[in-house]
C-alpha positions in Angstrom: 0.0 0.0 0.0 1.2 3.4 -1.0 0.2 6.8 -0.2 0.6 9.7 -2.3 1.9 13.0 0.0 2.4 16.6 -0.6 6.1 16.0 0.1 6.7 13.3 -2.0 4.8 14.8 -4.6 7.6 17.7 -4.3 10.4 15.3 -4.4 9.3 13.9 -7.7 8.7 17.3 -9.0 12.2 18.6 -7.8 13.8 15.6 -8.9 15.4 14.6 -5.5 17.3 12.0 -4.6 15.5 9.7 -1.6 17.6 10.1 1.6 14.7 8.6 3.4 13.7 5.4 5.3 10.9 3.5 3.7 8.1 3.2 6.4 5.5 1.0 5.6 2.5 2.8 6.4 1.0 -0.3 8.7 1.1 -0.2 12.5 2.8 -2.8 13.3 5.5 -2.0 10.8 6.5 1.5 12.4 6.0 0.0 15.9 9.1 -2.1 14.9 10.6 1.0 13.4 10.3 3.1 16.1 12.2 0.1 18.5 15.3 0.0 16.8 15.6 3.9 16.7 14.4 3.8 20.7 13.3 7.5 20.9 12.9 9.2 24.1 10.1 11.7 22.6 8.0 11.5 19.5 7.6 14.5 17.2 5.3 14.5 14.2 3.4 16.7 11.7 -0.1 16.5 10.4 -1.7 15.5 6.8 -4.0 15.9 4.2 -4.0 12.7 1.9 -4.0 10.2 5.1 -3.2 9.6 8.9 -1.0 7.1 9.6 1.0 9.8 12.0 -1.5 8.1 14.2 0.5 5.4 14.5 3.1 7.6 16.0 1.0 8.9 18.4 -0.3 5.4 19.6 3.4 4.5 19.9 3.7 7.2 22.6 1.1 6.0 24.5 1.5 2.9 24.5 5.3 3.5 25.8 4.5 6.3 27.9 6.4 8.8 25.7 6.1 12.9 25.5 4.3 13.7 22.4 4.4 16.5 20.5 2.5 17.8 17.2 3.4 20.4 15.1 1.0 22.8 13.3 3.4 24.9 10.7 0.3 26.9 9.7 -2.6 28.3 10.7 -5.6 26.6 8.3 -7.9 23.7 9.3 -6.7 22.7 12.7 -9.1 20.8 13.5 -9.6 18.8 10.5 -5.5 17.8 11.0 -6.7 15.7 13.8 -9.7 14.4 11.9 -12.5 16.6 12.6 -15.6 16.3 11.5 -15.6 12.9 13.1 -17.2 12.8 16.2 -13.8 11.4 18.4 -11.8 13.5 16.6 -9.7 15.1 19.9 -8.7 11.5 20.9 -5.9 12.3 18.1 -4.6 14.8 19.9 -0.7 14.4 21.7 0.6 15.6 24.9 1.0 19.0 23.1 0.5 21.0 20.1 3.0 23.5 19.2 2.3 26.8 17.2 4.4 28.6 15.7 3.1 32.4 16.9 0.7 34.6 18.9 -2.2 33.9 16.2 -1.8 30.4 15.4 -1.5 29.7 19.3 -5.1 31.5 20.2 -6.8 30.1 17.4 -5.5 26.6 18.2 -7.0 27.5 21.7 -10.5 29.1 20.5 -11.0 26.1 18.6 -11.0 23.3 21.6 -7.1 21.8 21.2 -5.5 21.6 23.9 -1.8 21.4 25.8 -1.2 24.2 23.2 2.7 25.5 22.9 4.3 28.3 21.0 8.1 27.2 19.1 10.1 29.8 17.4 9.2 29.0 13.6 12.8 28.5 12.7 12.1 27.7 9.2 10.6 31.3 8.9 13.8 32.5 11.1 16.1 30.7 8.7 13.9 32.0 5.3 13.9 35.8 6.2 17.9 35.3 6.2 18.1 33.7 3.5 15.9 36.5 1.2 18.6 38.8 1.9 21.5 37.3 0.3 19.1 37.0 -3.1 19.7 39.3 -5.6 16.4 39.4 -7.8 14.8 42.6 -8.7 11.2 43.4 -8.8 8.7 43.4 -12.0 5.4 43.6 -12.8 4.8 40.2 -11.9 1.8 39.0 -10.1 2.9 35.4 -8.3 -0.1 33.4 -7.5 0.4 31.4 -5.3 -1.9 27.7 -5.8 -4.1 25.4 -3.6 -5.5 22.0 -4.1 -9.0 23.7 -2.7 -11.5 21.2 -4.5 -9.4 18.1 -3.9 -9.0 18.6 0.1 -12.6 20.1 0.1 -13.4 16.7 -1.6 -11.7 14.4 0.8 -12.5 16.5 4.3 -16.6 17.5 3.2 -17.1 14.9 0.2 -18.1 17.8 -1.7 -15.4 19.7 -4.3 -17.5 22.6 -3.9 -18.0 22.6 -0.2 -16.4 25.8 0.1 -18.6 27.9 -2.7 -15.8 27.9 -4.9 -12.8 25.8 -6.9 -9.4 26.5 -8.3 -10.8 27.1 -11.3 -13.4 30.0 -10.5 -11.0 31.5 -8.4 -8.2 31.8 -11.0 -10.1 33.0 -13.4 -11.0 35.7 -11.7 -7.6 37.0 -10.7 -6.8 36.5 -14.3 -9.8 39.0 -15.2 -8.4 41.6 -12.5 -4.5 41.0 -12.8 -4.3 44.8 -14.7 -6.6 46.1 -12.0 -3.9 44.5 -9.7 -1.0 46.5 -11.6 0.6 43.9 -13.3 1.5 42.6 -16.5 2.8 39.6 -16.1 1.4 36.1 -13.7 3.5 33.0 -12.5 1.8 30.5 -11.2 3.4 28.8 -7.9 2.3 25.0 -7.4 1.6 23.2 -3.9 2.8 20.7 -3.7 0.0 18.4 -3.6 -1.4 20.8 -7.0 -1.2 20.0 -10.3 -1.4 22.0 -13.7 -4.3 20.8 -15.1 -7.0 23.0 -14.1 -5.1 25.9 -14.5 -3.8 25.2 -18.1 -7.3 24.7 -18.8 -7.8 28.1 -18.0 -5.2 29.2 -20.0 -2.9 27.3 -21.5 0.2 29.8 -21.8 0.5 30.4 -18.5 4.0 30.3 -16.7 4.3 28.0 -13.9 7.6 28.4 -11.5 10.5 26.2 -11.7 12.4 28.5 -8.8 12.4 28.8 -5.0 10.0 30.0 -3.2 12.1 33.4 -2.5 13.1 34.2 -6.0 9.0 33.7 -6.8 8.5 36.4 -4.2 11.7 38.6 -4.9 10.7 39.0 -8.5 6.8 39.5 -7.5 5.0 43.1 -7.1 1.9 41.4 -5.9 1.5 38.4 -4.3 -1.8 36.5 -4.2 -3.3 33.2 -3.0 -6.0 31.6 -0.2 -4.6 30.5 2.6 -1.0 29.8 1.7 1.4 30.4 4.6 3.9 31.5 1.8 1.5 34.7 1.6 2.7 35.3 5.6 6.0 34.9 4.4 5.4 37.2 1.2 3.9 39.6 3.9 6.9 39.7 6.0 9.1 40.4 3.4 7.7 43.2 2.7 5.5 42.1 -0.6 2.0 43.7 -1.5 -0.2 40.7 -0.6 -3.7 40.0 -0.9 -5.2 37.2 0.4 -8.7 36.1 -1.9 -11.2 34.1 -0.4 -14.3 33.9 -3.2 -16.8 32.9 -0.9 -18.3 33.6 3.0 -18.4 30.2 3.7 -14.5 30.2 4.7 -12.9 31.9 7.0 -9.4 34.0 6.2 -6.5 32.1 8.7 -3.5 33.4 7.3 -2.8 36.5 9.7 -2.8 39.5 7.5 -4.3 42.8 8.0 -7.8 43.1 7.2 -7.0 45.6 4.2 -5.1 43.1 2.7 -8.0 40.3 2.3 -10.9 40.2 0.1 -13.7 38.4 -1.3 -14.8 40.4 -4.1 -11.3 40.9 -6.4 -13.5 43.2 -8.7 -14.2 45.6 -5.3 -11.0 45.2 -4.0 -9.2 48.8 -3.2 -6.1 47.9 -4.0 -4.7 51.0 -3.0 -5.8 50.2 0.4 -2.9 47.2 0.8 -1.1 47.3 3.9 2.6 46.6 3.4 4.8 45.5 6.2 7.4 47.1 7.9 8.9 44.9 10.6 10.6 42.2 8.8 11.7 40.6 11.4 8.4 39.4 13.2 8.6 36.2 14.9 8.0 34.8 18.2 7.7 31.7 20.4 10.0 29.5 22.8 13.6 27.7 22.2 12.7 24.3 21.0 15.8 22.9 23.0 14.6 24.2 25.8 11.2 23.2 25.7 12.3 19.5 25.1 15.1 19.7 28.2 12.5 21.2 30.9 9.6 18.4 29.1 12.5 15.3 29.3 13.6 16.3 32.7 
């Protein structure tokens, strides 16, 4: 049995070579896994396509192991632990760390619990790194791609669950992009996203084959859903607008109000709020936290 991840999916893409231990997604097989490694505490992220990080957590339990889960984002927080079902908080660890002051209060207003802040050092080590690149602006318009329909599918069993689809949704950026200034639009892929639907749109449209940070360095505008990259874009000082065509979502990604929209056709875009403390990020020293949890 196989299952087909985000990551993996961005290994293929990129052309990686595995450095990876196969894990056979059974429980039995990482329970004999996770006894030759012996750990003394058992970290673990969330997913979309399947679960089996379940299996982690039962290993924990059932050897009386700290456990620790860790939400890089701030969308669907509940459904990472496998709400709508009616048990779902039985999924959740000895703690759940966020990564900042919003994430950590929404985790809370939403019924998780044992809730922790960790510095974000991914975002630490980014925001360095976008200083040594040496990419100059244009009138580009970097969109930034999620699978909406396909996890709005799996969560709801409806693609449409959410009022809208990739497809509506790009369409009308491309109908506003000179409204939005720009000439130009590249197309960033998630991971888990394909081409299809948006080549169906329009088939001459650029997709990235650079990093995230050169997408954003060459970028005027910056747009996307719920995307932590539009955070990121944010931070770096980018004009960012995050477009959510329908009430029946809510915006997660912490940007100012100004800076979110639901109409693109309404949207003042002279109204953008751009950022000017780049170097925004908060939370505890991981190290730390696992010394004072081990003892």
């Amino acid at each position: 049995m196989f299952f087909y991840s985000s990551c993996y999916a961005l290994i293929i893409r990129k052309k990686l070579t595995s450095c990876s231990v196969i894990i056979n997604p059974i429980k039995e097989s990482i329970f004999h896994k996770l006894d030759l490694f012996n750990p003394d505490m058992v970290l673990y992220g969330t997913g979309w396509q399947n679960h089996f990080e379940y299996h982690f957590l039962d290993y924990a339990r059932k050897n009386n192991l700290p456990s620790v889960v860790f939400l890089d984002n701030w969308t669907n927080f509940r459904e990472r632990f496998g709400y709508p079902d009616v048990a779902w908080q039985k999924n959740f660890p000895d703690f759940i760390a966020t990564h900042d002051k919003v994430s950590k209060n929404l985790a809370i207003s939403l019924g998780l619990k044992n809730v922790i802040t960790i510095k974000n050092y991914s975002l630490i080590n980014l925001l360095d790194r976008y200083k040594k690149i040496d990419i100059k602006e244009n009138d580009t318009l970097l969109f930034l791609s999620e699978p909406t329909a396909k996890v709005a599918k799996k969560t709801y069993g409806n693609p449409m669950y959410w009022g809208f689809d990739e497809s509506s949704m790009f369409k009308t950026i491309l109908k506003q992009k000179k409204k939005l200034t720009c000439k130009d639009i590249l197309v960033r892929l998630h991971p888990a996203d394909d081409a299809t639907v948006y080549r169906s749109v329009n088939k001459n449209i650029k997709l990235s084959s650079s990093t995230l940070l050169e997408d954003i360095a060459q970028a005027k505008v910056v747009i996307g859903v719920d995307s932590s990259a539009l955070y990121l874009a944010f931070l770096l000082g980018k004009k960012v607008i995050a477009f959510m065509p329908s009430s029946n979502r809510n915006f997660c990604v912490p940007l100012p109000k100004s800076n979110q929209t639901r109409n693109l056709e309404n949207f003042d875009f002279n109204s953008i709020e751009i950022n000017q403390n780049k170097n925004s990020v908060s939370g505890i020293d991981f190290a730390l936290f696992v010394k004072n949890t081990l003892g």
